[in-house]
C-alpha positions as CSV (number, residue, x, y, z in Angstrom):
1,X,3.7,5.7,25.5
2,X,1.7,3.3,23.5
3,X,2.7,0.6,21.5
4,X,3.3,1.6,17.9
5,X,0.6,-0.3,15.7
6,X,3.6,-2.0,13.0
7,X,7.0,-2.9,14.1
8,X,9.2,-3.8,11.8
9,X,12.9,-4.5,12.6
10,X,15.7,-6.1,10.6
11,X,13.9,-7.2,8.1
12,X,15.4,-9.7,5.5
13,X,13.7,-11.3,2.4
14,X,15.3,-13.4,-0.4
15,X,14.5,-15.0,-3.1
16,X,16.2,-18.4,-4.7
17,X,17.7,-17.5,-8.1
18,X,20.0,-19.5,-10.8
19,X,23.2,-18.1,-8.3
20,X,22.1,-19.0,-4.5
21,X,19.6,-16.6,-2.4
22,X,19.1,-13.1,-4.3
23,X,18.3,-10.4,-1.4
24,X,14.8,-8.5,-2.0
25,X,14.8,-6.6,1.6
26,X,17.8,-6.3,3.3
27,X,17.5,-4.9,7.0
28,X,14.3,-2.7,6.7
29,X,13.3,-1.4,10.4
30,X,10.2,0.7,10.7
31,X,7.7,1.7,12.9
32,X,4.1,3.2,12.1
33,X,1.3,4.0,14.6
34,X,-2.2,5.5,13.3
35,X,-0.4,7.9,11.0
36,X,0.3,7.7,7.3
37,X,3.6,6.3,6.0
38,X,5.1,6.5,2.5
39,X,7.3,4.0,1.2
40,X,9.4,5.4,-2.0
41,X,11.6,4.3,-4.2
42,X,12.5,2.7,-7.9
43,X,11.0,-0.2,-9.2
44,X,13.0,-3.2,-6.8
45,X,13.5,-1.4,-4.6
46,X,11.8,-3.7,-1.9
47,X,8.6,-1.3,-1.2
48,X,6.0,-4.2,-2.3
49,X,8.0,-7.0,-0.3
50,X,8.0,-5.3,2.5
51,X,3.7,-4.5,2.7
52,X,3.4,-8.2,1.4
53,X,5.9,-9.7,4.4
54,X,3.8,-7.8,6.8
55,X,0.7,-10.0,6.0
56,X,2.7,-12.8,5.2
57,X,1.5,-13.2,1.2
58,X,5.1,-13.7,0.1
59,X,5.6,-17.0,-2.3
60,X,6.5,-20.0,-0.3
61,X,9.7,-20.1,-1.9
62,X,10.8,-16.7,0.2
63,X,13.2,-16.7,3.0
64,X,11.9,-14.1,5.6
65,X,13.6,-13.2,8.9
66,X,13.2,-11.0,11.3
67,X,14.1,-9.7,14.6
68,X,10.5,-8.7,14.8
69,X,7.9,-8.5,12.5
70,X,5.0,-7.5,14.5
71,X,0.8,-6.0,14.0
72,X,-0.6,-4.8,16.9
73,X,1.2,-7.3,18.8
74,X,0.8,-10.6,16.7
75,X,3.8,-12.0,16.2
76,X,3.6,-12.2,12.4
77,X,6.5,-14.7,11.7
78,X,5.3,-17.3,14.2
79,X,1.5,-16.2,14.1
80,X,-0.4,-19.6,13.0
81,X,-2.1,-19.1,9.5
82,X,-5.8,-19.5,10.8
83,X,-4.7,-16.1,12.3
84,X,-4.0,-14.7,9.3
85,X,-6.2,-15.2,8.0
86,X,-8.2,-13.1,9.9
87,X,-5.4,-10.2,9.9
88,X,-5.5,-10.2,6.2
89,X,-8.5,-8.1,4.9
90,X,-9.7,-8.4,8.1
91,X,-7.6,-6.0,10.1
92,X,-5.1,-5.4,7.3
93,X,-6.3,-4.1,3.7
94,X,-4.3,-4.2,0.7
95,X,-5.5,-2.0,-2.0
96,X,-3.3,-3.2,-5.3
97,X,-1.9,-1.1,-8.6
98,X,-4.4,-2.1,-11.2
99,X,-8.5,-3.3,-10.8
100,X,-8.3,-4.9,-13.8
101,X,-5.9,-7.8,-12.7
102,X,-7.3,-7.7,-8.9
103,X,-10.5,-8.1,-9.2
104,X,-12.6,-11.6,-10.0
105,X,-14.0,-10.7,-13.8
106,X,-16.4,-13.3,-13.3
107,X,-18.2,-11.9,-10.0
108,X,-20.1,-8.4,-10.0
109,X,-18.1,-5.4,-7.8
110,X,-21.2,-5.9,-5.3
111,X,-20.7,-9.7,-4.9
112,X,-17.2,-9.4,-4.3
113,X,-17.6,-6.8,-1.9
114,X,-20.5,-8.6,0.2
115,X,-17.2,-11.6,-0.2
116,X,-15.2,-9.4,1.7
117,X,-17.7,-8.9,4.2
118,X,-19.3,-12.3,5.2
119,X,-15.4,-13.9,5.3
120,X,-14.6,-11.8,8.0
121,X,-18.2,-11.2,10.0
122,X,-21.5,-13.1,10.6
123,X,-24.3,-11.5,8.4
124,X,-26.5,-13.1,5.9
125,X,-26.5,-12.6,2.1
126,X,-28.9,-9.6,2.2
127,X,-27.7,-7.5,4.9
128,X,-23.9,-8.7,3.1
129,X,-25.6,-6.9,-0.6
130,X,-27.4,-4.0,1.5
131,X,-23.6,-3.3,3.4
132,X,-21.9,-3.5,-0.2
133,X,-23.9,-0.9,-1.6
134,X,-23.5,1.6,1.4
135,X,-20.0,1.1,1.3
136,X,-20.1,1.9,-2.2
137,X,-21.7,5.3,-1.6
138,X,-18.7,5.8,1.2
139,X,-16.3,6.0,-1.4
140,X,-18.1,8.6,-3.4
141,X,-19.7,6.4,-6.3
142,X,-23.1,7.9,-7.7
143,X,-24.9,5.1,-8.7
144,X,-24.0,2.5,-6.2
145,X,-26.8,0.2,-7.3
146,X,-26.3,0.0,-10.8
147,X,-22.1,0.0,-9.9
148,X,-22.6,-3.1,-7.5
149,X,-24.4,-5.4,-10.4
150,X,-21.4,-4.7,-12.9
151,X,-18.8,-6.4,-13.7
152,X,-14.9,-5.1,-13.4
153,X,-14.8,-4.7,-17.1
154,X,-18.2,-2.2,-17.2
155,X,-15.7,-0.1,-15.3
156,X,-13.8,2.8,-15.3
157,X,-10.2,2.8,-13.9
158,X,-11.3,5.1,-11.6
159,X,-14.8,3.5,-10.6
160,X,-12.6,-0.1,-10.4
161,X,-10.3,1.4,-7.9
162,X,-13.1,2.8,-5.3
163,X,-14.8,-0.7,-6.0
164,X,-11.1,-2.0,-4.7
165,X,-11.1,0.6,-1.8
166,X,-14.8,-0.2,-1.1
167,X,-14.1,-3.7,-0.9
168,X,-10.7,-3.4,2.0
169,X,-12.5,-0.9,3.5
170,X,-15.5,-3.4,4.2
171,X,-15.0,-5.5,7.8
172,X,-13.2,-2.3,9.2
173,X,-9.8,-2.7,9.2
174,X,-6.9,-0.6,11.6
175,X,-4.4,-0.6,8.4
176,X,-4.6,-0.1,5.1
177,X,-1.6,-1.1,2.7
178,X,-2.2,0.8,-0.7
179,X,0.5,-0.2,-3.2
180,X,0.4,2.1,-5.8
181,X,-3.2,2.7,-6.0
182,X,-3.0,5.4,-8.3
183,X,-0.3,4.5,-10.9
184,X,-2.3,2.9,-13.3
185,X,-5.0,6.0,-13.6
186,X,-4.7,9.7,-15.4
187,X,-3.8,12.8,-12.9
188,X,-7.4,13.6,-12.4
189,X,-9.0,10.3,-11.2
190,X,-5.4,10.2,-9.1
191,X,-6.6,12.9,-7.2
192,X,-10.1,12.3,-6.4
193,X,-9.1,8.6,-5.2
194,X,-6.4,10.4,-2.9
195,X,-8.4,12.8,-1.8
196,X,-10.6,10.1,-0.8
197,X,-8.3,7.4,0.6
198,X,-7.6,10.8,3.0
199,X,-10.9,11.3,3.9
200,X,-11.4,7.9,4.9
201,X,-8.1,7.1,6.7
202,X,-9.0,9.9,8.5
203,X,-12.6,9.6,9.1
204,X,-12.1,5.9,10.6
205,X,-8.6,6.3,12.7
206,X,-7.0,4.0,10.4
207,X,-3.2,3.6,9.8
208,X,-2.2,4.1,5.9
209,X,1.0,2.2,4.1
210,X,1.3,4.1,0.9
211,X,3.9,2.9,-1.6
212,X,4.5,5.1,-4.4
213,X,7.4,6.2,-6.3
214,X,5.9,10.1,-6.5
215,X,7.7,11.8,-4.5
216,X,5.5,15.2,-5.0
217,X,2.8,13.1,-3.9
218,X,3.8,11.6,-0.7
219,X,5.5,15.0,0.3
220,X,1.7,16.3,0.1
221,X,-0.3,13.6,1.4
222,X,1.7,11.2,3.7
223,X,2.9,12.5,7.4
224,X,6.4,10.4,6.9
225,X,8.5,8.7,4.2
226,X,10.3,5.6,4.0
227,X,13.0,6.5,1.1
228,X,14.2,3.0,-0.2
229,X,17.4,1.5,-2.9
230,X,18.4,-1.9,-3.2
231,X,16.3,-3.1,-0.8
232,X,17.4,-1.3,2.4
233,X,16.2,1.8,4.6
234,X,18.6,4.8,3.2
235,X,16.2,7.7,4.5
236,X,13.1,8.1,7.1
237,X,12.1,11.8,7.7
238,X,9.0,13.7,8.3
239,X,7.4,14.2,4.8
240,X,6.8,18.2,4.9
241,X,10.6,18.2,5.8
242,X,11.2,16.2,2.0
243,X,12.3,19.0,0.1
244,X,15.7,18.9,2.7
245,X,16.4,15.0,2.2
246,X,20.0,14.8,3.0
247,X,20.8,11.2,1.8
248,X,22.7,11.5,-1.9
249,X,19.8,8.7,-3.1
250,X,16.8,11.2,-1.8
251,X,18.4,14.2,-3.0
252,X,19.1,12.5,-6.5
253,X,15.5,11.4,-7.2
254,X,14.4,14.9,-6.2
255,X,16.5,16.6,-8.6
256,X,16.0,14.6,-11.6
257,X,12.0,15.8,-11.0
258,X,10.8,18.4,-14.0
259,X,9.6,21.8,-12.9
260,X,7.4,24.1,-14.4
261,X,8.4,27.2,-12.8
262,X,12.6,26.5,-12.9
263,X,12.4,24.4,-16.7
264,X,15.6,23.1,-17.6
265,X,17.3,21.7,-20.8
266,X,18.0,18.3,-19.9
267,X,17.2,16.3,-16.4
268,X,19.9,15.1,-14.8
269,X,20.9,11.5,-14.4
270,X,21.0,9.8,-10.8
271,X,24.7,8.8,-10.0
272,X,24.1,5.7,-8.0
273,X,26.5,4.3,-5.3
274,X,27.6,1.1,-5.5
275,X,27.9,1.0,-1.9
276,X,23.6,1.2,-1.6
277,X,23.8,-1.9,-3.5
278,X,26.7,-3.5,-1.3
């Protein structure tokens, strides 16, 4: 059997705070091969430490440990930076929540996509602006030229978003870490840039992190889910097997979800365990 692609196991982070060392992630294990995981859960619920601590982007001021924290191999915790360097946006790709606040205002979607490309392989400026454009057109945009010489705020929420996925998607990488890419866009434009994260993951054999708190979403699109609270591991389960979540968490954020076809008076509230928090 081959080597899982991420191996994540035991997982601590913490953060100093006014009392002593406040615990982010607290004992996250995980594995993921060429498959696409979904991490859910509430806001603080350690989903975005856990992608970040996997390429090491964490503030200096974090304590991370491990019994393994591991990409294809690489030793992540002891890796030297040079390295990754090259992991990160190189091999890994980390698509973030909102374009507006991740991408340079002051550099056009083309130039920061030919950026991606020369860091991480040995082409000149032209065939850098050529690739950018093609990659562009990849992710569905119509006018690619006219989209590579504008700047992020010409652009739609949408259009921003496939300029983000265009520019991880640029020097090929085997995993892509998309932390809420579709939060911050209306249910339509959600769709189209799942539909085409999907098509691409697919189309190039990548490995997809998705970290959402929608469940109907990852149920649909992911192949299995990572259910977290207080930042620890409560659930893992295949994701067409969602709907039968056993864990009281799981089965609380499930039922405080709205239906159309079963509409009820009032939600109800999730009751939550002091002893996820312990």
């Amino acid at each position: 059997m081959s080597q899982p692609l991420v191996t994540i196991d035991d997982l601590h982070v913490d953060f100093p705070g006014r009392n002593g060392w406040q615990p982010a992630v607290r004992g996250v294990s995980l594995n993921l091969g060429r498959e696409k995981l979904a991490i859910v859960g509430e806001s603080g619920s350690g989903k975005s430490v856990t992608g970040r601590a996997l390429m090491r982007l964490l503030p200096p001021a974090a304590r991370v440990r491990a019994a393994a924290l591991r990409f294809d191999g690489i030793d992540v915790l002891n890796a030297p930076e040079r390295r990754m360097r090259d992991l990160r946006g190189g091999r890994i790709g980390l698509i973030l929540q909102d374009p507006k606040y991740a991408l340079n205002p002051v550099m056009t979607a083309g130039q920061q996509i030919a950026e991606a490309l020369r860091a991480h392989q040995r082409i000149g400026r032209r065939e850098a602006a050529e690739r950018a454009i093609t990659l562009l057109e990849q992710v569905q945009i119509r006018d690619p030229g006219r989209v590579a010489r504008a700047y992020p705020h010409e652009l739609s929420g949408g259009m921003g978003q496939r300029v983000m996925i265009a520019m991880m998607l640029a020097p090929g990488p085997d995993l892509l870490i998309a932390d809420e890419p579709t939060s911050a866009l209306d249910a339509s434009v959600q769709a189209e840039i799942l539909r085409l994260l999907d098509e691409l993951v697919e189309q190039r054999g990548m490995a997809l992190i998705l970290i959402s708190h929608d469940l109907p979403l990852v149920s649909r699109f992911c192949d299995k889910v990572v259910v977290m609270v207080g930042g620890r591991v409560v659930e893992q389960l295949a994701a067409r097997d969602l709907a039968q979540a056993s864990h009281p968490y799981t089965r609380g954020l499930l039922d405080c979800l709205p239906s159309l076809t079963h509409p009820r008076a009032r939600l109800p509230v999730l009751t939550r365990d002091p002893a996820w928090f312990a």
